[in-house]
C-alpha positions in Angstrom: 8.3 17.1 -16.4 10.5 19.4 -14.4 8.3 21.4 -12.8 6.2 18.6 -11.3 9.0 17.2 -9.7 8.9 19.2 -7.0 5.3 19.3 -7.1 5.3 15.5 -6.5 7.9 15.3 -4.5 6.2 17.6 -1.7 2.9 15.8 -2.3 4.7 12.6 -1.3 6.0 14.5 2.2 2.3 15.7 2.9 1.2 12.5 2.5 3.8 10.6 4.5 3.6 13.6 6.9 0.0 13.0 7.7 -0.7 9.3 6.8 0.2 8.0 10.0 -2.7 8.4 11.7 -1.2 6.8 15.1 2.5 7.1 16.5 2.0 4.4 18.7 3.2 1.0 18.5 0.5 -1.7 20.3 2.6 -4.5 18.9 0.2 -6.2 17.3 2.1 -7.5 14.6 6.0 -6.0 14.7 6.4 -8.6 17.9 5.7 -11.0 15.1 8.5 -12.4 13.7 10.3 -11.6 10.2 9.2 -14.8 8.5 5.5 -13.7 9.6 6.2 -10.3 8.2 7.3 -11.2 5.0 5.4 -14.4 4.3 3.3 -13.5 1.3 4.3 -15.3 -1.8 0.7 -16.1 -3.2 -1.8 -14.1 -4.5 -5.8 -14.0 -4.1 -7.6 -13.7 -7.5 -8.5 -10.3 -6.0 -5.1 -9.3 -5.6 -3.9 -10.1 -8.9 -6.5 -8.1 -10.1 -5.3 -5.2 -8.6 -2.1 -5.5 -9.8 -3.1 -5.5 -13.1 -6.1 -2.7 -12.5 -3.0 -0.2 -11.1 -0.9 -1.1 -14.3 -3.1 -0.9 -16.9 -4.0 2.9 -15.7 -0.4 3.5 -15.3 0.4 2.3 -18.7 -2.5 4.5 -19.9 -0.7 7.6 -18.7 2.2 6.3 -20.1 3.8 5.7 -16.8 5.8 2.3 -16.5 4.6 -0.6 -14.7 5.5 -1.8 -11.2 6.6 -4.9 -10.1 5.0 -6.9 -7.5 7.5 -7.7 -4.5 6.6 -10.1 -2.0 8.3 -8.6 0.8 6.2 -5.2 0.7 2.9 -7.5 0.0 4.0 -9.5 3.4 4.4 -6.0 5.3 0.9 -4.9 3.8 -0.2 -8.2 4.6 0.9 -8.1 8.2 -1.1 -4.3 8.4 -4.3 -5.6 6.8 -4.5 -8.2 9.5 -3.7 -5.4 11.9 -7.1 -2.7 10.3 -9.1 -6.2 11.2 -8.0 -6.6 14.4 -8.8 -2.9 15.0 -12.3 -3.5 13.0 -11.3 -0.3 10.9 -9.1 0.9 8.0 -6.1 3.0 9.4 -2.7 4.1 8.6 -1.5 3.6 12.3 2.6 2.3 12.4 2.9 3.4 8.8 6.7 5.0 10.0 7.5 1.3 11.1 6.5 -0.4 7.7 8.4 2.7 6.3 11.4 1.3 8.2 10.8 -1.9 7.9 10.8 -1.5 3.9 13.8 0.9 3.8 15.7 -1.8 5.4 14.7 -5.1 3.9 13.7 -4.1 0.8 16.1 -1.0 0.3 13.1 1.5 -0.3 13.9 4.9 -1.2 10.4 6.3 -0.5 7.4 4.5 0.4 3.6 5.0 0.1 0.6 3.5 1.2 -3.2 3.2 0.4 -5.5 1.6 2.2 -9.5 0.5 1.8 -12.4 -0.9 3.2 -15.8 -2.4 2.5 -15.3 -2.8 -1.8 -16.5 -5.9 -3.2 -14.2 -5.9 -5.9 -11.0 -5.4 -7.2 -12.0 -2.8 -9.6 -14.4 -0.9 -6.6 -11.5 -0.7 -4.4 -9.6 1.2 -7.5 -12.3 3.2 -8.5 -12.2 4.5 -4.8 -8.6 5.4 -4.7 -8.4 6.5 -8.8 -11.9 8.9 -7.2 -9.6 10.3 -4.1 -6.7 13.2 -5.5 -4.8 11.7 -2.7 -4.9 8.0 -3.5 -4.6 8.2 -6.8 -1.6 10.4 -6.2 0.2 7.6 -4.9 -0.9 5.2 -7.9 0.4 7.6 -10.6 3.6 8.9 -9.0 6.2 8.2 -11.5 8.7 7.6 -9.6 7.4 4.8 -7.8 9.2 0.9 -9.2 7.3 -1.5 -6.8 4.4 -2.0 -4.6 2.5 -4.8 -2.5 -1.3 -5.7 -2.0 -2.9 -7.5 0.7 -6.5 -7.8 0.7 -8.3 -10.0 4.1 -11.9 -10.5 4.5 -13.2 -10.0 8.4 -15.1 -12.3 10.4 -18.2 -10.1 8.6 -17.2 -10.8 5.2 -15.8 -7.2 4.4 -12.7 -6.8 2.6 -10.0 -4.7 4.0 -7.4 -3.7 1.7 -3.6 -2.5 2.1 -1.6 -1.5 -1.1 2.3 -0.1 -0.6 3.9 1.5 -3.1 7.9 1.8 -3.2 11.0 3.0 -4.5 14.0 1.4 -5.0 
């Protein structure tokens, strides 16, 4: 388990490193207030799902579980209502959720996936489990926390944020 430390641990720089797709703040939601930020304290059916999809594969690698924390689903929250404002899925102001997690939530490392268009829980999965980067990110071991937020649009399509963190 030694050796993929570092293998891990440089894959999780790469993909901070290039997941920000925009350095660029437009404000759209860090004028919002804190309470807005960090507002999500219930969970859609969907979500739950999720949480228990991302588990149960963890668990099946023999990985431990994480443990849903309301203050990074509120700051995924706040950026899926951002990727349907834009009308697209994005990792734009991922460095200022980074920040905003290091500091409220005392993340060590953070990491983020994000979706689009899946009708279900277990679709939206199934895409990350199918993407080496994604899935990455769900089976890192050294991950202890994450978030989900899942908004439909005005269309009916689901947009999806899930952060991962450690404390």
């Amino acid at each position: 388990m030694k050796s993929l430390s570092p293998t891990i641990f440089c894959l999780l720089i790469f993909s901070f490193i290039f997941s920000s797709c925009s350095k660029e703040d437009d404000g759209i939601y860090f004028s919002e207030t804190k309470e807005t930020l960090f507002e999500k304290s219930s969970y859609s059916d969907i979500e739950l799902e999720i949480f228990n999809l991302i588990n149960n594969h963890r668990k099946s690698l023999n990985l431990s579980n994480l443990t849903p924390l309301n203050i990074v689903s509120g700051v995924a929250n706040g950026h899926t209502k951002y990727m349907i404002e834009k009308g697209a899925p994005n990792h734009d102001n991922f460095m200022e959720r980074t920040q905003i997690l290091s500091k409220n939530a005392n993340a060590k490392h953070v990491g983020e996936n994000v979706a689009f268009g899946y009708n279900s829980a277990q679709g939206a999965v199934n895409g990350w489990l199918n993407s080496s980067t994604h899935k990455s990110l769900i089976e890192n071991p050294y991950f202890t926390h994450f978030g989900i937020s899942t908004e439909r649009d005005a269309n009916g399509r689901n947009y999806f944020t899930n952060i991962f963190i450690t404390k």
